[in-house]
PLY file of the C-alpha trace (Angstrom):
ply
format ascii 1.0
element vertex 423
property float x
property float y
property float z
element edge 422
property int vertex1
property int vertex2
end_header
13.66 -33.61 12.40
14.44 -35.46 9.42
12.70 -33.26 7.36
14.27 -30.23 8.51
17.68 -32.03 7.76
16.72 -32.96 4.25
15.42 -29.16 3.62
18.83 -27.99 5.07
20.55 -30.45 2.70
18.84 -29.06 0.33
19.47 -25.75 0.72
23.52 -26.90 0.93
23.59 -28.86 -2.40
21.91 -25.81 -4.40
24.05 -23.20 -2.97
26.75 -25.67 -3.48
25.94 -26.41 -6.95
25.26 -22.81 -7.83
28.53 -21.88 -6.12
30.15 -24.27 -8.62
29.03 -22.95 -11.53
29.76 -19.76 -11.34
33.53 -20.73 -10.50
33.77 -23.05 -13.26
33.08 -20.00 -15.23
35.29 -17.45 -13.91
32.80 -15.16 -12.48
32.76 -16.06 -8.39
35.99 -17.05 -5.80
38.49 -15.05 -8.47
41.14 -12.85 -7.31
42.89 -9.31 -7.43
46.47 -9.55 -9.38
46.78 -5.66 -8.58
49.72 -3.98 -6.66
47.85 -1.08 -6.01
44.22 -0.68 -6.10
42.70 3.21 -6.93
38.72 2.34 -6.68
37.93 2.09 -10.31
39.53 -0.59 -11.41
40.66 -4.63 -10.86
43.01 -7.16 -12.62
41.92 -10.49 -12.82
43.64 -13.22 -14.58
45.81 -10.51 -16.74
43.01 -8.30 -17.86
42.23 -4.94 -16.48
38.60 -4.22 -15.57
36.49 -1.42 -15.03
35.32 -2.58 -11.22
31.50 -1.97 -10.61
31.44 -4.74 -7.45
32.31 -2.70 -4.37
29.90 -1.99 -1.83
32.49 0.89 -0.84
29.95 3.44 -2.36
31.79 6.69 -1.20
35.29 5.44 -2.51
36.16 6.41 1.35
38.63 3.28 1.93
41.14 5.05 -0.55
40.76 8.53 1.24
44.46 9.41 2.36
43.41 10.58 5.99
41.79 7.11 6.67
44.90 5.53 5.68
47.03 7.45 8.15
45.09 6.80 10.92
45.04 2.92 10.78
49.44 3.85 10.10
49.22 5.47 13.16
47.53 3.54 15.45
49.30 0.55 14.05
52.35 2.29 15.12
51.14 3.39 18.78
49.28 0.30 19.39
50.61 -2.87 16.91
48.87 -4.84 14.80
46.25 -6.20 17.43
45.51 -5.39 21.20
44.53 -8.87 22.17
41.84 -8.60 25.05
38.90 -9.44 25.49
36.71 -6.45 25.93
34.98 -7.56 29.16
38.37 -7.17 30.58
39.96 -4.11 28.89
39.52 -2.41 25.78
41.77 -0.60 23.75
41.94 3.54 23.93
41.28 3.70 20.34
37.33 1.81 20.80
36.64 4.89 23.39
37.33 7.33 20.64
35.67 5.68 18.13
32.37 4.56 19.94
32.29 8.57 20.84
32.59 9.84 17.35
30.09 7.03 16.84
27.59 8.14 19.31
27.70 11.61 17.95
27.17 10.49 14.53
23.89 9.01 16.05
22.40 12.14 17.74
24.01 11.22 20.96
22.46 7.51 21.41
24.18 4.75 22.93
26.12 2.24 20.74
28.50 -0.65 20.96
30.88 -1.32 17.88
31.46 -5.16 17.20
34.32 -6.83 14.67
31.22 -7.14 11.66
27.52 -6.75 11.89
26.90 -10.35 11.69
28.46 -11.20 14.70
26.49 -8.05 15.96
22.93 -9.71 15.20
24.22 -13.04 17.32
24.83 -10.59 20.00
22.27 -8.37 19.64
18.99 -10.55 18.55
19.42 -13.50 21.31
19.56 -11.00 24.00
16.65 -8.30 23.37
14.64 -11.00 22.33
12.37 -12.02 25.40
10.64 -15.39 25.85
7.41 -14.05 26.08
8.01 -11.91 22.71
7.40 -12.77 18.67
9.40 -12.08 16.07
8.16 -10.93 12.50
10.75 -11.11 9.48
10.51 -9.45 6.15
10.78 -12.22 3.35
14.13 -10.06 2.12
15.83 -9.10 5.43
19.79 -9.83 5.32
20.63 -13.70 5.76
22.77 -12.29 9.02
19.38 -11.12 10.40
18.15 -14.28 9.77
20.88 -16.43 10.68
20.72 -14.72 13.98
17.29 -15.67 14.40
17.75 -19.22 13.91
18.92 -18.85 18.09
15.57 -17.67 19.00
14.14 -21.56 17.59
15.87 -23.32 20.40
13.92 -21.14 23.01
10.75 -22.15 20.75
9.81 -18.19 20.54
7.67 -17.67 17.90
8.94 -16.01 14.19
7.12 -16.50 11.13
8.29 -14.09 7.48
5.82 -11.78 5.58
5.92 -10.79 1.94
8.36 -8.12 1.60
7.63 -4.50 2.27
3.31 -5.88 2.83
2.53 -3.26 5.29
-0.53 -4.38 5.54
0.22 -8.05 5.92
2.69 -6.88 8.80
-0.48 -4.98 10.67
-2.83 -7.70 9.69
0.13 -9.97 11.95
0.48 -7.17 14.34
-3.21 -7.47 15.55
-3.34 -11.19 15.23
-0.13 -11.56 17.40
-0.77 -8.25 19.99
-2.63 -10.41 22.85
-0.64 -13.34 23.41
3.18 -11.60 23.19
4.69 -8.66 25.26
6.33 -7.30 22.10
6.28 -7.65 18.47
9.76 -7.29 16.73
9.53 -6.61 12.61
13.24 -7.25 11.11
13.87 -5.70 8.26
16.96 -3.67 5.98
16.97 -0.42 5.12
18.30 -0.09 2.27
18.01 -4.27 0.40
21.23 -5.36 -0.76
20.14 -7.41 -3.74
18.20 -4.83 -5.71
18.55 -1.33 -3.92
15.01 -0.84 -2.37
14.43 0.79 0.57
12.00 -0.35 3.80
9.10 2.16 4.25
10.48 3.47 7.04
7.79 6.60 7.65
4.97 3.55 7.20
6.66 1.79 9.57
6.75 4.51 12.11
3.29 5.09 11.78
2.55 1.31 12.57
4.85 1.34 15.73
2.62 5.00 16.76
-0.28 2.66 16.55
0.82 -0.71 18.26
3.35 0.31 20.83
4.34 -3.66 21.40
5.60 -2.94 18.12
9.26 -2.55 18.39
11.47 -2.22 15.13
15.24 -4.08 14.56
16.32 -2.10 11.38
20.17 -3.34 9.69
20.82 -0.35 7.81
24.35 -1.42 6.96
23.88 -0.76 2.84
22.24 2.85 3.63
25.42 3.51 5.68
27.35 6.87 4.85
25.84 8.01 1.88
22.50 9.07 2.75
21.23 10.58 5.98
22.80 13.67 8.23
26.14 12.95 9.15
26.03 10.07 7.26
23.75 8.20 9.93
21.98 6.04 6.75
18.77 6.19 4.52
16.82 5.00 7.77
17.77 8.46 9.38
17.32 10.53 6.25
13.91 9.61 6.10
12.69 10.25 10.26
14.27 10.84 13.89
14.90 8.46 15.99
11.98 6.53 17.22
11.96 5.41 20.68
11.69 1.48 19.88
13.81 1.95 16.86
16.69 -0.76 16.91
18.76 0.30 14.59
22.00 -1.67 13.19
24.42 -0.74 10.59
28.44 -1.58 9.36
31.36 0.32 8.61
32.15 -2.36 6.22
30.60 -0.50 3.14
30.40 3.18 2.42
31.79 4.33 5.70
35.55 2.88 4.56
36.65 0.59 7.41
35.33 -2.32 9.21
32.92 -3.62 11.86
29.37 -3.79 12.98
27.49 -0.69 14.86
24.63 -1.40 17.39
22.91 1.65 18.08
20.22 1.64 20.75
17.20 4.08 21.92
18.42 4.09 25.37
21.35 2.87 27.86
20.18 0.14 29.81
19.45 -1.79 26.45
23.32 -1.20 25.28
24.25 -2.19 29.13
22.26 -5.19 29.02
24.05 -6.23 25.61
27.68 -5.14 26.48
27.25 -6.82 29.84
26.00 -10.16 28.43
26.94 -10.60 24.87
29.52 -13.28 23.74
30.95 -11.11 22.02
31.94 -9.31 24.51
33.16 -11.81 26.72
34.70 -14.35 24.62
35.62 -12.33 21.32
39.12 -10.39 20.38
38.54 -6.99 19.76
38.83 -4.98 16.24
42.81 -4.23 15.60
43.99 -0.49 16.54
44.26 -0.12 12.98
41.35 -0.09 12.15
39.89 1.63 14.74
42.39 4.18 14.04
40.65 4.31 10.97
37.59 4.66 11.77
38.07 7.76 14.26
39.84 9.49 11.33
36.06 8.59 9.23
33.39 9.16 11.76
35.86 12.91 11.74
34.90 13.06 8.25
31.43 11.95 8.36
30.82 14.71 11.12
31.92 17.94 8.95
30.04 19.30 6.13
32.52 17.11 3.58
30.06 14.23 3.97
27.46 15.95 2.58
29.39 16.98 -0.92
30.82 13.19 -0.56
26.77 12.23 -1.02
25.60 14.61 -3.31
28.45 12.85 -5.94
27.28 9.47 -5.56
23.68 10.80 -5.67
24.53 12.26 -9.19
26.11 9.21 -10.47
23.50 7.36 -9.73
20.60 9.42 -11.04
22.98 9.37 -14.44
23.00 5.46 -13.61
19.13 5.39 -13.88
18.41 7.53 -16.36
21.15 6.57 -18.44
19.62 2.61 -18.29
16.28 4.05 -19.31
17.34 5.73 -22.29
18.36 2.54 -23.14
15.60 0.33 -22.79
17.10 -1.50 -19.96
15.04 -3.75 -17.47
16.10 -1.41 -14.49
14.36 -2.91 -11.40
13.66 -0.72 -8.40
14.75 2.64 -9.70
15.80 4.55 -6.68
18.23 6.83 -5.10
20.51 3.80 -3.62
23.99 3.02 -5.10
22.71 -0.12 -6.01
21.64 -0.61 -9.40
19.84 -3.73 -10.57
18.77 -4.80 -14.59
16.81 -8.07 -14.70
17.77 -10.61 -17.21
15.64 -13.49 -16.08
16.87 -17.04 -15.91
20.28 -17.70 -14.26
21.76 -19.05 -17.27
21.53 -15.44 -19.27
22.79 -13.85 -15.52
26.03 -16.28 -16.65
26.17 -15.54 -20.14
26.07 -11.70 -19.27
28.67 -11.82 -16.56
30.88 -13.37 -19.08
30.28 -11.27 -22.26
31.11 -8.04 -20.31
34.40 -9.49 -18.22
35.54 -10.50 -21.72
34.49 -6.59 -22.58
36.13 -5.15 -19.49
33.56 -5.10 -17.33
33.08 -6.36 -13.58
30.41 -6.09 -11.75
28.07 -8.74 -9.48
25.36 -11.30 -10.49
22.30 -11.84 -8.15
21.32 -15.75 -8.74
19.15 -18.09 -6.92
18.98 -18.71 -4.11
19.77 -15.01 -3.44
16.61 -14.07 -5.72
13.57 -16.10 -7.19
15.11 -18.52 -9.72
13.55 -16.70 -12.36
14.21 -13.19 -11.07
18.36 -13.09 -11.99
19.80 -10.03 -12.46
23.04 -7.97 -12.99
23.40 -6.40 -9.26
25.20 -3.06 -10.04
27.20 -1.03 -6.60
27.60 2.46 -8.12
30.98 4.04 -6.86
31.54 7.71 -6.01
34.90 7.05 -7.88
33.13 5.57 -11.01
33.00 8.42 -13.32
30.17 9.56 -15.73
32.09 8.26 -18.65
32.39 4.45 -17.35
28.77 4.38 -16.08
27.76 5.48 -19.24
30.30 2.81 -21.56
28.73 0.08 -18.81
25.54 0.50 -19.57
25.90 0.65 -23.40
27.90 -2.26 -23.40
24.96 -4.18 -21.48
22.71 -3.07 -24.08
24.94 -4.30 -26.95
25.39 -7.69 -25.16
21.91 -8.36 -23.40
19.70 -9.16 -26.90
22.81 -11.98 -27.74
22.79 -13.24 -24.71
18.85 -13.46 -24.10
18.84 -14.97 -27.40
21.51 -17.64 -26.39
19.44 -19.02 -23.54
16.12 -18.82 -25.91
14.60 -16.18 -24.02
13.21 -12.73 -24.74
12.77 -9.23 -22.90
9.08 -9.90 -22.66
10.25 -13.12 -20.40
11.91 -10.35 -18.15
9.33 -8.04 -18.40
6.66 -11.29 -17.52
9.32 -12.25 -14.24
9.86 -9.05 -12.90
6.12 -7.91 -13.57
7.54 -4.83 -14.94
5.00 -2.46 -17.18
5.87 -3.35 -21.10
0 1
1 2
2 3
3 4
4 5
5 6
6 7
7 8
8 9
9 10
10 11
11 12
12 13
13 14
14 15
15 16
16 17
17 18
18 19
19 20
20 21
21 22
22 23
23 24
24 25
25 26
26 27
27 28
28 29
29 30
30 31
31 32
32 33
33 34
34 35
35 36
36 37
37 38
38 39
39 40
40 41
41 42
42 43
43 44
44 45
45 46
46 47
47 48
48 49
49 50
50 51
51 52
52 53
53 54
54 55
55 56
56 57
57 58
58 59
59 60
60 61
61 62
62 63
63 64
64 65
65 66
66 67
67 68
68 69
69 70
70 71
71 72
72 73
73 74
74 75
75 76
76 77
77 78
78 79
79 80
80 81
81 82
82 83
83 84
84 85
85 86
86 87
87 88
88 89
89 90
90 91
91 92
92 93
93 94
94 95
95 96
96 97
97 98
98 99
99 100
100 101
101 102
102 103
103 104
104 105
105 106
106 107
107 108
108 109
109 110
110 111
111 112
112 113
113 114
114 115
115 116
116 117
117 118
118 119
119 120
120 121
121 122
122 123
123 124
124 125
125 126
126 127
127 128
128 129
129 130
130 131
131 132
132 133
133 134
134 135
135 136
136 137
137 138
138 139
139 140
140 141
141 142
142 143
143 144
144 145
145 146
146 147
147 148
148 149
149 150
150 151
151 152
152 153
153 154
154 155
155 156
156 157
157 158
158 159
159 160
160 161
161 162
162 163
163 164
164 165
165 166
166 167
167 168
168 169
169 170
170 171
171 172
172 173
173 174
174 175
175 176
176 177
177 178
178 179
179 180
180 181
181 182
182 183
183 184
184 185
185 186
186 187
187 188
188 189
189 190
190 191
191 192
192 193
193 194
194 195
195 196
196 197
197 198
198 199
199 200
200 201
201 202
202 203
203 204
204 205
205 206
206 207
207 208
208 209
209 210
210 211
211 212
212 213
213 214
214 215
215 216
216 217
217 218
218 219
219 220
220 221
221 222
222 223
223 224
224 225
225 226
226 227
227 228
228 229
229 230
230 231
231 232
232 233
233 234
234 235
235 236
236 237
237 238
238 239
239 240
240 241
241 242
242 243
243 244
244 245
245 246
246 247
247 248
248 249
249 250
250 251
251 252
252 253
253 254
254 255
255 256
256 257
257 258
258 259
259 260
260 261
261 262
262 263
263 264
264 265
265 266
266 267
267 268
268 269
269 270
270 271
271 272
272 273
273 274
274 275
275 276
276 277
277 278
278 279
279 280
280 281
281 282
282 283
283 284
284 285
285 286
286 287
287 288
288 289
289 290
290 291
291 292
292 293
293 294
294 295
295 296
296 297
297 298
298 299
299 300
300 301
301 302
302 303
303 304
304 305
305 306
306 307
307 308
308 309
309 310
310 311
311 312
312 313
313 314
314 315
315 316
316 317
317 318
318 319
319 320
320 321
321 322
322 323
323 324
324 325
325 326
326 327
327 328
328 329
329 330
330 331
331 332
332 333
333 334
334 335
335 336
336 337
337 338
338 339
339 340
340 341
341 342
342 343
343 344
344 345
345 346
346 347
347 348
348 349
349 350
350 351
351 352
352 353
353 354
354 355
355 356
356 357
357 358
358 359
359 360
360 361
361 362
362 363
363 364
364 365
365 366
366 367
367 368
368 369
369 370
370 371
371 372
372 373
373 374
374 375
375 376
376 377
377 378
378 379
379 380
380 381
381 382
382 383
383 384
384 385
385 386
386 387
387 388
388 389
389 390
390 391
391 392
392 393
393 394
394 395
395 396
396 397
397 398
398 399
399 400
400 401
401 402
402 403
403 404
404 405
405 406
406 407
407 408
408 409
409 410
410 411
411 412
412 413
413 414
414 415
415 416
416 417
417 418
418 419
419 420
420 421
421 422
């Protein structure tokens, strides 16, 4: 026990420290001095900045339709409709969870105030005694925060490398005669560098061991990929019948909250009937439910498919822009999520600063989130970014990269060595 407490000390004092320094140097716990936001930009501390942080990838939270909706309902309904929904829920969740459901090819879902709080409802419940649990090194702390609830019924997790498919089978077959079933937990789409699960491997391996049953957050794949906007998870297969799958509201799709979806009803029975919460929790406000009818509307007309095909452009300009330029892109893909490695956490800092001081915002990914060693400027693409500031961005980072690599006494080839990228 003590050692566990000095590890989770541990853990607190870097985070803490890290936390610390980044604040001390303007880049973390700032805020907005705008009046009115339009998606592109954010003031901070007087200066205007081209904004490249949001996770809102379709620019959908500034979409005038969404905005009336949360008016309205805030008008029909107030601000909240305080209840707890094992008692009564609000008119407005029956809409949405319908929409919802459609999105989804007609499977059963439950909609929850954020997706974390849907994992602590979720995990704890479909997680038998009798069952193991197999983590990806990379799946979302909420995943494995959740998870952490599973310890005090001493069921069995352990992590594999991330995206080893053949570590995960190698655990599969190890694992397949003492446990009823064999969850993997894993993202989608990863939020720190934009990579994607290999979701038609996957499938394969649940084909093959049918203990196998897969709990998928797909919260960063969310609106702009898949049909109807259902997520990168769905754009690559159907829906498998011991598919899990999770995903949020709170990024692409414009409003707020956590989406369960489940492969069949008595699972999202079991789960409505006995989650927390359920029972103990206050619901999502009207207004926001309001606005999320008003989305799923959007999501389930052929507009969401134009919506994607934008962002999809920007970012392939993203990527091929950053290669022109001899930029350490890591993980070139189709997600809004661009990533260029700079190395050691002290040239993340330097860079973060340089381009503020240019006009630039945008997020740093620092240990703990990623290896020490493996620091790197974590870039959300916007659908409301145009061509012109991805392209200024990137040169900018170009300009600035060499000075500040040079600052910290460190090279490209010390990226290039990191990463394991191909010189």
């Amino acid at each position: 026990m003590a050692e566990l407490k000095n590890k989770h000390d541990m853990v607190i004092d870097i985070v803490n420290q890290v936390a610390s320094i980044a604040a001390k140097l303007g880049i973390v716990h700032t805020n907005t001095e705008d009046i009115e936001l339009d998606g592109r930009h954010i003031t901070i501390k007087g200066n205007k900045l081209l904004y490249f942080g949001s996770c809102g990838y379709l620019g959908l939270e500034h979409d005038e339709r969404i905005k009336q909706g949360a008016i309205e309902a805030i008008n029909k309904y107030g601000t909240q409709f305080s209840s707890s929904r094992a008692y009564v829920s609000s008119a407005y969740y029956e809409q949405s969870e319908a929409l919802l459901s459609k999105m989804f090819f007609n499977k059963p879902v439950l909609l929850l105030q954020s997706l974390t709080v849907g994992h602590m409802s979720n995990i704890p419940i479909l997680v038998g005694n009798d069952d193991a649990v197999i983590l990806d090194s990379q799946v979302h702390d909420s995943v494995q925060t959740a998870v952490q609830f599973l310890k005090n019924r001493d069921i069995h997790t352990e992590i594999v490398r991330h995206n080893r498919m053949d570590m995960l089978e190698s655990r599969i077959k190890a694992l397949r005669n003492d446990y009823k079933k064999i969850w993997y937990m894993a993202d989608g789409v990863y939020s720190m560098q934009g990579d994607f699960a290999p979701v038609k491997e996957l499938y394969k391996l649940a084909d093959q061991y049918e203990q196998l049953h897969l709990y998928i957050d797909d919260i960063h794949g969310m609106s702009w990929a898949g049909p109807n906007g259902t997520g990168y998870v769905m754009s690559q297969v159907d829906y498998h019948p011991r598919l899990y799958l999770t995903t949020g509201l709170t990024k692409a799709f414009g409003t707020a909250g956590g989406l369960l979806v489940y492969p069949d009803a008595a699972s999202q029975q079991l789960v409505k009937n006995t989650s927390k919460a359920f029972i103990f929790s206050i619901q999502m406000p009207p207004m926001i439910l309001g606005a999320t009818i008003e989305s799923a509307k959007i999501h389930l007309s052929q507009e969401i498919y134009g919506l994607q095909s934008e962002l999809e452009e920007k970012m392939a300009f993203f990527n091929l822009t950053a290669k022109k330029l001899g930029l350490p892109l890591i993980n070139e893909t189709i997600s809004p999520i661009g990533f260029i490695g700079v190395g050691k956490p002290d040239v993340g800092y330097n860079m973060v600063r340089r381009m503020m001081n240019k006009g630039y915002f945008f997020n740093l990914s620092v240990f703990p989130s990623v290896s020490y060693n493996n620091t790197g400027l974590r870039i959300p693409v916007n659908r409301l970014n145009t061509f012109q500031d991805i392209e200024n961005l990137l040169n900018e980072i170009a300009v600035q990269l060499p000075m500040a690599l040079e600052d910290s006494h460190s090279s490209m080839q010390d990226i290039i060595k990191h990463f394991k990228l191909v010189a």
